[in-house]
C-alpha positions as CSV (number, residue, x, y, z in Angstrom):
1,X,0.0,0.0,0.0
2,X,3.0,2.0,0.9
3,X,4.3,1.9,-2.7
4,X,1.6,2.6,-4.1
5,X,0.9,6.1,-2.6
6,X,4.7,6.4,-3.2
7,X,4.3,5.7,-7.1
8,X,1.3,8.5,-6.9
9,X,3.5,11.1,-5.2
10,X,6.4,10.5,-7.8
11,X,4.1,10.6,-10.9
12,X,2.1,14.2,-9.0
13,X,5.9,15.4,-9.1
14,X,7.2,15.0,-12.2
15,X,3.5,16.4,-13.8
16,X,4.3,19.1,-11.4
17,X,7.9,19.7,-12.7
18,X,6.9,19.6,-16.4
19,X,4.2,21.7,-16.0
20,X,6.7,24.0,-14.1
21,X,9.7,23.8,-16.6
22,X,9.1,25.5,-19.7
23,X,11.1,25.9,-23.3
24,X,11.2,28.8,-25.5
25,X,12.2,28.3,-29.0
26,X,13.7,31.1,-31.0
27,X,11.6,33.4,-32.6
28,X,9.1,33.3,-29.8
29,X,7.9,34.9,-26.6
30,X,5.3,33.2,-24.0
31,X,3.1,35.7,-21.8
32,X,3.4,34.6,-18.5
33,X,-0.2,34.9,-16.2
34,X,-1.1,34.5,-12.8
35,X,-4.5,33.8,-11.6
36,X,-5.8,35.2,-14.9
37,X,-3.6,38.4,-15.1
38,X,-0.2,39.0,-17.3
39,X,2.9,39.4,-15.0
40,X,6.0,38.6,-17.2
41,X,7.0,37.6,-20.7
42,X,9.4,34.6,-21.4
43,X,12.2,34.9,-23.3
44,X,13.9,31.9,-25.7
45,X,15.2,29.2,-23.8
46,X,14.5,27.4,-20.3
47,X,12.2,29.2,-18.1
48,X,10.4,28.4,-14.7
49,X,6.7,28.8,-13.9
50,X,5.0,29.0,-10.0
51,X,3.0,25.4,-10.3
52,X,-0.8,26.1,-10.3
53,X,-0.3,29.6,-10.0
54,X,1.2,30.8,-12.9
55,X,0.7,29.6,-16.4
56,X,1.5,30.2,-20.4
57,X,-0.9,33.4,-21.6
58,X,0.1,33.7,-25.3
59,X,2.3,32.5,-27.6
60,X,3.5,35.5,-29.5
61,X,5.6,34.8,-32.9
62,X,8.4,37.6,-33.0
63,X,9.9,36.5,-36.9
64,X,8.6,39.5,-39.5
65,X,5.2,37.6,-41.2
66,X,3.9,38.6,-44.3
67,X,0.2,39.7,-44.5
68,X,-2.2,39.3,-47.8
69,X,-4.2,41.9,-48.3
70,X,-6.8,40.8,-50.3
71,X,-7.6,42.2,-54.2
72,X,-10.6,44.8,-53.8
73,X,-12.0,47.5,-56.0
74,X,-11.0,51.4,-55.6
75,X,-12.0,54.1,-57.1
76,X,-9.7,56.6,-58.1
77,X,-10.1,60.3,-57.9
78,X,-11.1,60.5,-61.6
79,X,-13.7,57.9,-61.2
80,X,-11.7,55.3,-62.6
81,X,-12.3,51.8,-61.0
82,X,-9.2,49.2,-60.6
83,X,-8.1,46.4,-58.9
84,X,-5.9,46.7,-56.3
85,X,-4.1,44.3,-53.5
86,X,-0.7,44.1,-51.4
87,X,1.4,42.8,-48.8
88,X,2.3,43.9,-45.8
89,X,5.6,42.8,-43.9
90,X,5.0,43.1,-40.1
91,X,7.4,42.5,-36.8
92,X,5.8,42.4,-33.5
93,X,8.4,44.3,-31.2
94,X,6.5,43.7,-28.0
95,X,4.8,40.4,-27.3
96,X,2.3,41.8,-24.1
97,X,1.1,44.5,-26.5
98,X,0.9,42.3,-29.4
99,X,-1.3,39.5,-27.0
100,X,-3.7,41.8,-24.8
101,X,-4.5,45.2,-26.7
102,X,-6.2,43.8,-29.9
103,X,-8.2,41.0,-30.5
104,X,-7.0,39.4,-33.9
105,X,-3.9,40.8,-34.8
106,X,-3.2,39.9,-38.1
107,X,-7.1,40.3,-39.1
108,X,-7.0,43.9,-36.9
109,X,-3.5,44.6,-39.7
110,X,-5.2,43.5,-42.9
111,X,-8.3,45.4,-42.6
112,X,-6.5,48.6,-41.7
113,X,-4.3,47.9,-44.6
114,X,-7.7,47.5,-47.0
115,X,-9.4,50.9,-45.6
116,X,-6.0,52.9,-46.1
117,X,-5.4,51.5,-49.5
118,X,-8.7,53.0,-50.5
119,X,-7.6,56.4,-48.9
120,X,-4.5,56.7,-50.6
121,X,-5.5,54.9,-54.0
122,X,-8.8,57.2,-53.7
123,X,-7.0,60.6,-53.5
124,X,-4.9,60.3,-57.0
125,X,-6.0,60.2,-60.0
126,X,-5.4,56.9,-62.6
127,X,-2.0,57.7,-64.4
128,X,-0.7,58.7,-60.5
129,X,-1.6,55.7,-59.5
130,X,0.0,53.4,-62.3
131,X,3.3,55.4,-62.7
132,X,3.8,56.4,-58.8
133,X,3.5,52.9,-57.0
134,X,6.6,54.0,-54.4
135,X,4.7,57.3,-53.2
136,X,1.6,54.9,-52.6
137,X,3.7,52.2,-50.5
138,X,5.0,54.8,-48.8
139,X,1.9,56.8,-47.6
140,X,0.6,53.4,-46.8
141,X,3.5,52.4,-44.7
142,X,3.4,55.9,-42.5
143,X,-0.3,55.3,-41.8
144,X,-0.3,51.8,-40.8
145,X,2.6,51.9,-39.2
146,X,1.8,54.6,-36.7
147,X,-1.8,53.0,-36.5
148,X,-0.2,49.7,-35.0
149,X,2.6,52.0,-33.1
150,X,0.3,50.8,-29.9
151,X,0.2,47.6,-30.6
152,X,3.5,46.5,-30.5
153,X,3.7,45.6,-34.0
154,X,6.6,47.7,-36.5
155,X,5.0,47.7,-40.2
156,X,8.1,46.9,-42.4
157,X,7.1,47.0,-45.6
158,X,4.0,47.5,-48.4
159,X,4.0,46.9,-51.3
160,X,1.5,47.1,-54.2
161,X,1.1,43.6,-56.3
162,X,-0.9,43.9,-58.7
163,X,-2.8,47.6,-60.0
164,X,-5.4,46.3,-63.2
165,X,-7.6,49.0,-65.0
166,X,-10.8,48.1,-66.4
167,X,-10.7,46.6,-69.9
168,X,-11.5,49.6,-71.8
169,X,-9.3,51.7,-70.3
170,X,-6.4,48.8,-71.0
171,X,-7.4,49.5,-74.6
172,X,-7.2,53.3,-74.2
173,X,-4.0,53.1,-72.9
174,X,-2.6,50.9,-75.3
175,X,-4.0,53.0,-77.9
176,X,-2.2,55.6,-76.4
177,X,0.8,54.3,-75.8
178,X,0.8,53.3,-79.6
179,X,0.6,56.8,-80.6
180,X,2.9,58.3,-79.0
181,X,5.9,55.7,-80.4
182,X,4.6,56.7,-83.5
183,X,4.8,60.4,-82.5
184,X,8.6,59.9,-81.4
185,X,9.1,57.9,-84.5
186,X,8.0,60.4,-86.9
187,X,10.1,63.1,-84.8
188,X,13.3,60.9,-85.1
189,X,12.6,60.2,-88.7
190,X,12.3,64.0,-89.1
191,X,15.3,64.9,-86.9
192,X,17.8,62.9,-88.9
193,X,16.4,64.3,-92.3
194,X,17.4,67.4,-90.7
195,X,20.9,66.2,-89.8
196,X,20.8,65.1,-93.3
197,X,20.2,68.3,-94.7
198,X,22.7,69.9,-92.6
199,X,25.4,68.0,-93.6
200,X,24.6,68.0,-97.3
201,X,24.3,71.7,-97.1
202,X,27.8,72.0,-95.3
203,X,29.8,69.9,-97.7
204,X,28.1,71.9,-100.6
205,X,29.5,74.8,-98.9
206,X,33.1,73.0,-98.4
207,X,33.2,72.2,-101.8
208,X,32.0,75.6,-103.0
209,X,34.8,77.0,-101.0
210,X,37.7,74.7,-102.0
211,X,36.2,75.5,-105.7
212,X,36.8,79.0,-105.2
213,X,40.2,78.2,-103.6
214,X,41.0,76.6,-106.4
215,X,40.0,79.2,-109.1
216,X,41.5,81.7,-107.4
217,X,44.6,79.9,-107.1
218,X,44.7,78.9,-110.5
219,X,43.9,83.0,-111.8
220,X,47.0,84.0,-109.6
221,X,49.4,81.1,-111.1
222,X,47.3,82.3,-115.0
223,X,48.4,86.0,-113.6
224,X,51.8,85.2,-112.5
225,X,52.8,83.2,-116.0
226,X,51.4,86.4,-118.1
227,X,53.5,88.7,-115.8
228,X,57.0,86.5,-116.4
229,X,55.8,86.1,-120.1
230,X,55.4,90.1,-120.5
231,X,58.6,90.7,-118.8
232,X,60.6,88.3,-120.9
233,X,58.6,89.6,-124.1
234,X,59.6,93.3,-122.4
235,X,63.6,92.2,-121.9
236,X,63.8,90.7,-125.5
237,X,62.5,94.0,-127.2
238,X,65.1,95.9,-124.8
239,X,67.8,93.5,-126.1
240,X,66.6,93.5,-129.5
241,X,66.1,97.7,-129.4
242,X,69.7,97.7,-127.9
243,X,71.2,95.6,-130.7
244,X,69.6,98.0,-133.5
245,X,71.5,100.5,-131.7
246,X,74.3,99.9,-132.0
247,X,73.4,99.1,-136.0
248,X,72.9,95.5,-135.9
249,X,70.3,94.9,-139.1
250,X,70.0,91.3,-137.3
251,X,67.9,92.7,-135.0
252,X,65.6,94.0,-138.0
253,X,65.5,90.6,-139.4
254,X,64.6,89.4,-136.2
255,X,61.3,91.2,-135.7
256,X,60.7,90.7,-139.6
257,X,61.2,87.1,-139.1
258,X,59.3,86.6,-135.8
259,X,56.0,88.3,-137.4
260,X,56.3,86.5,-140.6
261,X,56.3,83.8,-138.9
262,X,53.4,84.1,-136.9
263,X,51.4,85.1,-139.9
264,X,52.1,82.2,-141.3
265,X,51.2,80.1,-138.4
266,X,47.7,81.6,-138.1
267,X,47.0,81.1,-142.0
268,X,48.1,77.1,-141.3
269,X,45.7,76.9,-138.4
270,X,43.1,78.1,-139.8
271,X,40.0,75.8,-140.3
272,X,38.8,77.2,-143.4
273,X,42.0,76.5,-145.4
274,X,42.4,72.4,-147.0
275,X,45.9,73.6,-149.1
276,X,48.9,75.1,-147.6
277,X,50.9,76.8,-150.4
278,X,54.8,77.2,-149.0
279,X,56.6,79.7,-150.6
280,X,59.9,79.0,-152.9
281,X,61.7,81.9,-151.8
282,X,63.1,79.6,-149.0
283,X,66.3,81.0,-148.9
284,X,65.7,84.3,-148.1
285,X,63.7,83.0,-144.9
286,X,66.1,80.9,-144.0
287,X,68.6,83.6,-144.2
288,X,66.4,85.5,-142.0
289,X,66.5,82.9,-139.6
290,X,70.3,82.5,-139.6
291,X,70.8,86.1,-138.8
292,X,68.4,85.6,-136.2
293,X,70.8,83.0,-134.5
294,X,74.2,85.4,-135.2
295,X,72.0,88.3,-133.2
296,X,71.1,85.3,-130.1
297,X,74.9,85.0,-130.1
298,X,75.9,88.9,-130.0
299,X,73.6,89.4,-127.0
300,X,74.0,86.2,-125.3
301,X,75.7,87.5,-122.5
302,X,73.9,90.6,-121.8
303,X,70.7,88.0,-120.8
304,X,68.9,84.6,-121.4
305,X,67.3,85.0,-125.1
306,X,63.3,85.8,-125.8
307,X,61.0,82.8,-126.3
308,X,61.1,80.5,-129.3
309,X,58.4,81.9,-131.5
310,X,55.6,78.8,-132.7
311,X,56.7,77.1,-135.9
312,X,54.4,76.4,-138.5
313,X,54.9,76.0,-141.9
314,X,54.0,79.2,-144.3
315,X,51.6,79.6,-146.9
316,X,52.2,81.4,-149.9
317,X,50.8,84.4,-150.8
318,X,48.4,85.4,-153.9
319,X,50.9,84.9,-156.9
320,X,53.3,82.9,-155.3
321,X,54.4,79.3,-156.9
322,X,54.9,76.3,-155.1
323,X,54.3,72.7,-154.3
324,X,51.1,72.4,-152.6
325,X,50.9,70.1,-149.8
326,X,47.8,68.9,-147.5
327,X,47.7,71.4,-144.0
328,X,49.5,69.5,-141.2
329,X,47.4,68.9,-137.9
């Protein structure tokens, strides 16, 4: 009988101890109440409890959750209607807050996220709303944040998920969209014909100029030769006038021979003649020419001697006899 009562005091014991030992795991807190009323919080690890006095309150996750807030429609301040939901990253920072001043915490979070969504979603218009997503998360995260301030809880994060327009106004938009890369397209297009143009027009101009340049260039070299021609046409007369006075007749042949030469030449070019008719008095012209060369001699050293005068081969005057022969070319 004695070890009986025995075996019931042991078993009483150890329900006793376990009852009194308690483990925390990480990431969690345990509200500690006695008689019905909170007293303490339990930190991770091995704790002990008063036996039938004190006991576990709430178990209180402390890890960040993530919270759904369900799609829902808003209306926008231009009476446009879309369909809007989101997330919301929550901590809870203080585990008797969290467990004794609201009922339902994560239901308490998700509705005030769905009644502030509609605030802020509500007080922009529709292109605000699609292009400025971070302004939105951010109004929302001020609000809810210092709405659950009290109860313990930090509000992360929020962020939008999804933001879908009506049908019609997809369409609209895509429309639009459309339009303006065609706008931009045409303005590109137009822009480089314009480059184009530029660029045409300034090597035009480049050319033009080195044209110019080159005309120029070429009437001052044209300019320059006439000038050295005139002055050695100028020095042989002064030679020539020089020779004469000092009563050198080869200077007389010399401008006879020089101008019945050229008259010669220009009745040999000319395109109306077909016969050349070369006179017989060869003699005498080559006489002419042969004082010609005795006068280049006498006034050799006083300078360099006039230019060679063009050959061609004479034509006979009126009345004059001679072979005929066809016009050289």
């Amino acid at each position: 009988m004695g070890f009986a009562v025995a075996l019931v005091f042991l078993a009483l014991a150890v329900i006793v101890a376990l009852g009194a030992i308690k483990i925390v795991p990480q990431g969690r807190e345990y509200t500690v109440e006695r008689f019905g009323r909170y007293t303490r919080t339990l930190k991770p690890g091995i704790s002990f409890l008063t036996p039938f006095v004190e006991g576990i309150g709430r178990k209180v996750n402390m890890m960040e959750q993530v919270l759904d807030v369900p799609r829902q429609d808003v209306i926008t301040k231009d009476n446009a209607v879309i369909q809007v939901d989101a997330i919301v990253f929550i901590q809870v920072m203080d585990a008797a807050a969290a467990a004794y001043r609201v009922d339902n915490l994560h239901y308490a979070i998700g509705q005030l996220a769905m009644t502030n969504l509609r605030t802020v979603v509500g007080s922009m218009d529709l292109d605000e709303v699609l292009s400025q997503r971070d302004q939105i998360n951010t109004k929302l995260l001020n609000v809810i944040d210092d709405a659950t301030t009290p109860w313990g809880v930090k509000a992360a994060r929020i962020e939008i998920k999804d933001l879908q327009p009506p049908p019609d106004i997809t369409n609209a938009m895509a429309r639009q969209m459309k339009a303006e890369r065609e706008r931009r397209a045409v303005i590109t297009e137009a822009d480089g014909e314009r480059q184009a143009a530029i660029a045409r027009a300034e090597g035009a101009k480049q050319a033009a100029i080195l044209e110019a340049e080159g005309r120029r260039e070429a009437a001052f070299r044209d300019a320059e030769a006439r000038e050295r021609e005139a002055e050695a046409e100028a020095k042989a007369t002064e030679m020539v006038s020089q020779a004469i006075a000092r009563g050198d007749v080869n200077a007389i042949n010399y401008f006879v021979a020089q101008k019945y030469v050229e008259a010669f030449g220009r009745l040999a070019d000319s395109p109306q003649q077909k016969l050349v008719i070369v006179p017989a008095e060869m003699s005498a012209l080559v006489g002419t020419i042969g004082g010609v060369g005795e006068l280049v001699k006498a006034i050799g050293a006083d300078g360099p001697p006039p230019p060679p005068a063009a050959t061609a081969r004479p034509r006979s005057r009126a009345g004059l006899s001679g072979p005929a022969v066809p016009p050289t070319a």
